[in-house]
C-alpha positions as CSV (number, residue, x, y, z in Angstrom):
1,X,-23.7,12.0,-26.4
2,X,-24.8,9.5,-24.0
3,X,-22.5,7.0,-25.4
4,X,-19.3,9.3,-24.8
5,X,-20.8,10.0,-21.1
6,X,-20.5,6.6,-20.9
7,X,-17.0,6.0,-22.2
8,X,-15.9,8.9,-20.3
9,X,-17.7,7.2,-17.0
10,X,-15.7,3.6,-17.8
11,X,-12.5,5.6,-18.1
12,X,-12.5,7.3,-15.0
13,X,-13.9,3.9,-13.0
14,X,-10.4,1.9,-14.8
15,X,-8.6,5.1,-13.8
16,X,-9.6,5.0,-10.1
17,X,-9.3,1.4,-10.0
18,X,-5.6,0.7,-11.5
19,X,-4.6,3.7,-8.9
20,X,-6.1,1.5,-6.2
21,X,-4.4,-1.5,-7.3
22,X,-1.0,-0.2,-7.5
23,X,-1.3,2.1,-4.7
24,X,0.7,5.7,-4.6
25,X,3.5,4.7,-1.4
26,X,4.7,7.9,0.5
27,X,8.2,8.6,1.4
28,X,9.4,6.3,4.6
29,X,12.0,4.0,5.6
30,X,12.9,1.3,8.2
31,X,15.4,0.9,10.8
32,X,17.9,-1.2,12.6
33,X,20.6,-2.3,14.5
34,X,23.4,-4.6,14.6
35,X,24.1,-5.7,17.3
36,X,21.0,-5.2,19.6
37,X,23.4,-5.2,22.7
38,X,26.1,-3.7,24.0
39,X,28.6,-4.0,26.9
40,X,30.9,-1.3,27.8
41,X,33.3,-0.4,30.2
42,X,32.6,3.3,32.2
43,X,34.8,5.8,31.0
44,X,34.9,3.7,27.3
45,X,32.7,3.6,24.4
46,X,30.9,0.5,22.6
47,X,29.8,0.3,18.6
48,X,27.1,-1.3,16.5
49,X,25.6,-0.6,13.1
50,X,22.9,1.0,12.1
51,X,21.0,0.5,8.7
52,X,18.2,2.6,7.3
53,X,16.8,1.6,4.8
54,X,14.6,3.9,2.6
55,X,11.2,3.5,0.9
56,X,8.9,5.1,-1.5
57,X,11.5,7.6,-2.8
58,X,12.7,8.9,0.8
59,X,15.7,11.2,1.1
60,X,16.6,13.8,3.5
61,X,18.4,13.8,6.9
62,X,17.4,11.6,9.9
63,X,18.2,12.7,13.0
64,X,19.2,10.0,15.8
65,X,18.6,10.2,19.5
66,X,19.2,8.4,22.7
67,X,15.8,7.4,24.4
68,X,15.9,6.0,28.1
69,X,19.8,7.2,28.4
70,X,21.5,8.2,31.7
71,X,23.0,11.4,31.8
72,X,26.8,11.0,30.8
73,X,26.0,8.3,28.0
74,X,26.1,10.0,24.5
75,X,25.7,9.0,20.9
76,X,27.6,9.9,17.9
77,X,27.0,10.6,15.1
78,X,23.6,12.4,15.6
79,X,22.6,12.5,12.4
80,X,22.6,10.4,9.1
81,X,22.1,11.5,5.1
82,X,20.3,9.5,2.8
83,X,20.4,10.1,-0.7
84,X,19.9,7.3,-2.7
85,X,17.6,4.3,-3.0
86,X,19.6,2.0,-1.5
87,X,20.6,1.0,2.3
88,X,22.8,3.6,4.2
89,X,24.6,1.8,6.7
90,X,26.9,3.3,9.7
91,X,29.1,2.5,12.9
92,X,26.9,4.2,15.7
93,X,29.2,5.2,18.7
94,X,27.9,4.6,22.7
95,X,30.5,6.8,25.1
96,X,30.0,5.8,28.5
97,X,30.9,8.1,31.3
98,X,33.0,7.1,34.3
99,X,30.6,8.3,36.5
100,X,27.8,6.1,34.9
101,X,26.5,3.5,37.2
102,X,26.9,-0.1,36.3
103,X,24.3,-2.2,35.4
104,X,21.8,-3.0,32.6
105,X,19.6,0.0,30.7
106,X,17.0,-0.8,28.1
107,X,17.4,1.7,25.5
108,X,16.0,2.8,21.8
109,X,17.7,4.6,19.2
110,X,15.2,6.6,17.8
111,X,15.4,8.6,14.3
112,X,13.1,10.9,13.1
113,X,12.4,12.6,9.4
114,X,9.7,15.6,9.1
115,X,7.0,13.6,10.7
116,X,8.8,10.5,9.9
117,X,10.1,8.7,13.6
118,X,11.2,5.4,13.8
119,X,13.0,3.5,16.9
120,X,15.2,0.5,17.4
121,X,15.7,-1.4,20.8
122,X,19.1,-1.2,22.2
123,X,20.4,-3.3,25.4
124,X,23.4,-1.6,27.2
125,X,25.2,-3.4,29.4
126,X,27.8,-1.2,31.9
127,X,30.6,-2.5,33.7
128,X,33.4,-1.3,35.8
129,X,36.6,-1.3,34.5
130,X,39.0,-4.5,35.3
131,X,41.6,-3.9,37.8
132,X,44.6,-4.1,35.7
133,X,42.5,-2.0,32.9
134,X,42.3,-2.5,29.5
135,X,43.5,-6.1,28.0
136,X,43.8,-7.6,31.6
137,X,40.4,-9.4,31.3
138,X,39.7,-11.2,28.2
139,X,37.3,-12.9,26.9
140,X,36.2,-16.0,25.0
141,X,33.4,-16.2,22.5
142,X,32.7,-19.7,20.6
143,X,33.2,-19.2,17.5
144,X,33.8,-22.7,16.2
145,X,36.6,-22.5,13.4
146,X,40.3,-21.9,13.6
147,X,41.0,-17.6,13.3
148,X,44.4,-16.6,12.3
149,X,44.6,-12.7,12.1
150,X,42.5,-9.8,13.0
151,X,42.3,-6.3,12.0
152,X,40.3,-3.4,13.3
153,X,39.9,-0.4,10.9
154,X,36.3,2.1,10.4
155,X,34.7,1.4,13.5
156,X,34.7,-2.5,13.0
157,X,36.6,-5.8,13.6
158,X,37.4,-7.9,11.3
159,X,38.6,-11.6,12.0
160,X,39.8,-14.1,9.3
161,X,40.7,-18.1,9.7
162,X,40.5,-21.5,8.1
163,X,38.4,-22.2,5.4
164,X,38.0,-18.5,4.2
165,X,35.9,-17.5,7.3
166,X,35.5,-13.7,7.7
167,X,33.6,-12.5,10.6
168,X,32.9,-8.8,12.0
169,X,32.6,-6.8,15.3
170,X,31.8,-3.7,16.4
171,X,32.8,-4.2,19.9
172,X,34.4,-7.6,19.6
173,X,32.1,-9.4,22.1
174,X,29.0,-10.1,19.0
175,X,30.3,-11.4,16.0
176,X,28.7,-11.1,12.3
177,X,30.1,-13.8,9.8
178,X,30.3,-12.6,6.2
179,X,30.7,-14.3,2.5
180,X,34.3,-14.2,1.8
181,X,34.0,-15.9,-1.3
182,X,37.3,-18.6,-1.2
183,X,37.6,-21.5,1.0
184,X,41.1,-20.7,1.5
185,X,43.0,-20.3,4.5
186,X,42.7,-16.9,5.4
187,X,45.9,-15.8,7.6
188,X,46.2,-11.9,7.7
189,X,44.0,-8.7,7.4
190,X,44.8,-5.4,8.0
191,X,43.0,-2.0,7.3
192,X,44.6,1.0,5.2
193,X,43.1,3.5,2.6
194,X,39.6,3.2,3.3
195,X,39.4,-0.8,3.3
196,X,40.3,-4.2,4.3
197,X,42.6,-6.3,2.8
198,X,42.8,-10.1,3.9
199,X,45.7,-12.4,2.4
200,X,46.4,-16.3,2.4
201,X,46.6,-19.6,0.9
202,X,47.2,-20.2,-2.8
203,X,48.4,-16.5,-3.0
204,X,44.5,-14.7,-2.1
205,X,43.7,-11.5,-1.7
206,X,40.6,-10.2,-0.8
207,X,39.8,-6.7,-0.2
208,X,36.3,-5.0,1.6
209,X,35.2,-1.2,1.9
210,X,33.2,-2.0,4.9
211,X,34.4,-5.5,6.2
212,X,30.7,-7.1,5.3
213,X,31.2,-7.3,0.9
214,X,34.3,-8.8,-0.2
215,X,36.1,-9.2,-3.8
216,X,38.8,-11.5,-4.5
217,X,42.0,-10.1,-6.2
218,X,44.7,-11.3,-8.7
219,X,47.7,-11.5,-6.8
220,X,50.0,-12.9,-9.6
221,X,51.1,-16.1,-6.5
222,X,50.4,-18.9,-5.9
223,X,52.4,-19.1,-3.0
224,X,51.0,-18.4,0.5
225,X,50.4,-15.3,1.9
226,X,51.1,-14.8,5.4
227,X,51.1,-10.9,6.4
228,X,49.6,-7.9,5.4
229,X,49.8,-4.3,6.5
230,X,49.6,-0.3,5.3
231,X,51.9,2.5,5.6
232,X,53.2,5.2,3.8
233,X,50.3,5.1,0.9
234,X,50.8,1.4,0.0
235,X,50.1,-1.9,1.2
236,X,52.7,-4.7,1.2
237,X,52.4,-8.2,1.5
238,X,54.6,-10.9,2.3
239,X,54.4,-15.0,2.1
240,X,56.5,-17.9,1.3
241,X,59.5,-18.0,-0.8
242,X,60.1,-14.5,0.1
243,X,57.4,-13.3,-1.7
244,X,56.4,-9.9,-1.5
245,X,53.6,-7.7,-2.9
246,X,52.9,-4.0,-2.7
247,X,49.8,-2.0,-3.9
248,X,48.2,1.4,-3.9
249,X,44.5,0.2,-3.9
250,X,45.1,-3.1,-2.5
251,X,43.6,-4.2,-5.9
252,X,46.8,-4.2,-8.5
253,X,49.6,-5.9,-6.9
254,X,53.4,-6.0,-7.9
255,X,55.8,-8.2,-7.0
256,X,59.2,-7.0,-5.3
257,X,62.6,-8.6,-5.1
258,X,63.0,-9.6,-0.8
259,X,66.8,-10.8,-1.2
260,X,65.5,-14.3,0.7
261,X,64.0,-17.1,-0.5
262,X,63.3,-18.2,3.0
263,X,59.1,-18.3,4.1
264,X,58.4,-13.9,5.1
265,X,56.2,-15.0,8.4
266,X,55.0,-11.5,9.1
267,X,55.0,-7.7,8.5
268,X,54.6,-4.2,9.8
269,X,54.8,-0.4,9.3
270,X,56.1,2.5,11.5
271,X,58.2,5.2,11.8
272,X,58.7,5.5,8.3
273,X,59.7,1.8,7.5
274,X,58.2,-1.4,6.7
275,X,59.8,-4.4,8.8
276,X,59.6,-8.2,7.6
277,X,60.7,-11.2,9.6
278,X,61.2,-14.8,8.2
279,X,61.2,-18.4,9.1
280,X,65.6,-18.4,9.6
281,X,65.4,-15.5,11.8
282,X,66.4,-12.6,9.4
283,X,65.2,-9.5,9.6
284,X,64.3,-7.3,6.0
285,X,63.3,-3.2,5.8
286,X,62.1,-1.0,3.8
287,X,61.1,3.1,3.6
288,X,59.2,2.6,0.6
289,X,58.0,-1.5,0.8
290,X,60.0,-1.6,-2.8
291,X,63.5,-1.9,-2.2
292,X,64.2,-4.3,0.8
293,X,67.3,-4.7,3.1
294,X,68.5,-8.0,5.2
295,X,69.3,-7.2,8.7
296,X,71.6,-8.6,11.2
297,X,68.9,-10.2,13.8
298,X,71.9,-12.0,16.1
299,X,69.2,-15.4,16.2
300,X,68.4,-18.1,14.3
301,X,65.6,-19.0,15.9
302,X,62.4,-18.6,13.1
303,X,60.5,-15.1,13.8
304,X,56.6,-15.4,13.1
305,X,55.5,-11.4,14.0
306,X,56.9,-8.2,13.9
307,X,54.9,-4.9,15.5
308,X,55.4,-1.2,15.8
309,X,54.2,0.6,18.5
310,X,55.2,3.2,21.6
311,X,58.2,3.9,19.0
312,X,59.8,0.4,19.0
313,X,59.4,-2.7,16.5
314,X,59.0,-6.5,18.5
315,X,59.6,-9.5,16.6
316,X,58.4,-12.5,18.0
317,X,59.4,-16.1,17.3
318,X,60.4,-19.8,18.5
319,X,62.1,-20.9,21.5
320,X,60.3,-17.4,23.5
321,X,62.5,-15.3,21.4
322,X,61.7,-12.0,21.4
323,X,63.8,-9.0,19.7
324,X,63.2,-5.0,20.1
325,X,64.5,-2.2,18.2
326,X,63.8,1.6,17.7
């Protein structure tokens, strides 16, 4: 009998004592942000990213909240799920009213759970609006390497340049750069159907959900890759040669017959048609980014870009030239 107390007293002691070692952690998680400042204009909004990560098992919804806010500046979204075990990122959004006074405000986003609250530090910088408005004042952040195209697309900028830089933004003035995986020149990116895709040298493609993870494609090339853009369900590509590539996914890419052997500078989408200018001045479209036309451009002059916007395309190209059409 006094042996078995014995044993029984040993067992709870190991009991007690491999509890103690591991430890039983309660639900909880961590926050932050990215960037810690902001600058935005009165009467605009500003964006950074939030991340909370969870620990011991935590789920459930965490509401967010401005602390140390003037009235007429507002945060959205107010309230984040998190269901898994893994980090729950999102784009937080800081609208600024016009009637907000300029200056500096020290901030904290805070987030509470149940009993759970957690805060970050936020700096928010406002300023008045430049006199011309938006795109008259510009300016220039040191970023070191040589950027070729930029996209915006899910609350974030994405820029791309030599050497297979990729760098993000959520407001364009603090930049983030990411893994991109290839050391080759990176030209264009664009954002379509839930993610980035970013073309260039030696026919690459990469594609990102979120413009921070990115994985390299097959593109079937190895020509270069000089535009990029979405419309009507499907992304399309062009590059040298008169190469062009179209995809649903941006992962699986199929090559298309351009009618020009001549180097496709650039590409766009609107109004129902994809428009492609090259390096002799010709002009190609598309409804469908499948079956392509040569236009009449009336120069000769090479054309490097091609937008659509306010219901007209602009090509742009050497010698100043600059075309328009509806």
């Amino acid at each position: 009998m006094k042996t078995l107390r014995l044993y029984g007293a040993g067992l709870l002691a190991a009991l007690v004592l491999t509890l103690a070692a591991h430890g039983s952690s309660s639900p909880n998680f961590t926050l932050s942000l990215n960037p810690t400042s902001l600058t935005v204009q009165q009467g605009s909004s500003g964006t950074t990213q939030l991340t909370i990560t969870p620990q011991g098992g935590f789920t459930g919804t965490v509401n967010l909240s401005l602390v140390g806010a003037s009235s007429g500046v507002t945060l959205s979204p107010t309230s984040v799920s998190v269901t898994g075990s893994g980090p729950v990122t999102r784009n937080l959004t800081l609208s600024v009213g016009s009637g907000v006074a300029t200056g500096t405000y020290t901030l904290q986003v805070r987030a509470t759970s149940g009993s759970l609250t957690k805060t970050a530090n936020l700096s928010l910088t406002v300023s008045a609006p430049g006199g011309g408005g938006a795109g008259t004042t510009w300016t220039l952040p040191n970023l070191g390497d040589s950027l070729e195209g930029v996209a915006y697309g899910n609350g974030l900028f994405v820029a791309v340049g030599y050497g297979g830089i990729i760098l993000t933004s959520p407001d364009g003035v603090s930049w983030t750069q990411r893994t991109s995986g290839t050391s080759n020149w990176l030209i264009g990116v664009t954002y379509g159907n839930g993610r980035f895709v970013a073309v260039g040298d030696d026919g690459a493609i990469l594609t990102s959900p979120d413009g921070v993870s990115w994985t390299q494609r097959t593109s079937g090339t190895s020509n270069p890759l000089s535009g990029v853009t979405y419309g009507n369900g499907r992304f399309v590509v062009v590059g040298a040669k008169g190469i062009i590539l179209t995809s649903p996914d941006g992962v699986s890419w199929t090559q298309r017959t351009s009618g020009t052997s001549n180097w496709l500078r650039g590409v766009a989408h609107g109004n129902g048609l994809f428009v492609a200018v090259e390096e002799g001045g010709a002009i190609l479209t598309s409804p469908n980014g499948v079956n392509w036309t040569v236009q009449t451009s009336g120069t000769g002059n090479p054309l490097n870009g091609v937008v659509y916007g306010n219901g007209t395309f602009v090509a742009v190209g050497g010698r100043g030239t600059i075309l328009t059409s509806p």
